[in-house]
C-alpha positions, 0 to 999 in steps of 0.5 A, spaced: 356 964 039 354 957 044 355 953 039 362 955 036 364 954 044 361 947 044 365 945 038 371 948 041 370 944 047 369 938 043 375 938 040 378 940 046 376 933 049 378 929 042 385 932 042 385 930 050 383 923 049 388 922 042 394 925 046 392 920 052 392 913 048 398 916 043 402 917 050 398 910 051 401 906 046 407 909 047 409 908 053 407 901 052 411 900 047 417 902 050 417 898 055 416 893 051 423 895 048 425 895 055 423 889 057 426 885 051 432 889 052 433 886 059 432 879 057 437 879 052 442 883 055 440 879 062 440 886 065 441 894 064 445 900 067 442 906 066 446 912 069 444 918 071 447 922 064 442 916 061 436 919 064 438 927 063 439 925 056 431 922 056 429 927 060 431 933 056 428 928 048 422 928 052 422 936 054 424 937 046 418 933 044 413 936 048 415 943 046 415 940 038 408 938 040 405 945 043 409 948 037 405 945 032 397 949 033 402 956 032 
């Protein structure tokens, strides 16, 4: 029984540090996309509605991912 904890621990952890550099990278990408975008355009607007709309992808997204071990 301890060692079917410590697997379970284990993976627990391998899950945390996998879901840390997938976040990782993707925020670096979209900041980089960002970036780029700015430079090209010489500035952006973001409204308000812009951020809701991300804000409410993002919540989705996370729901889809806490969904999947179900």
């Amino acid at each position: 029984m301890n060692e079917e904890n410590q697997e379970e621990q284990g993976s627990f952890g391998l899950y945390i540090i996998l879901g840390a550099i997938l976040g990782a990278v993707t925020g670096a990408g979209a900041g980089y996309l960002l970036t780029k975008r700015i430079e090209e355009e010489e500035g952006i607007q973001l409204t308000a509605g812009d951020g809701i709309k991300i804000g409410g992808s993002i919540i989705a997204f996370l729901r889809q991912v806490s969904s999947l071990g179900l």
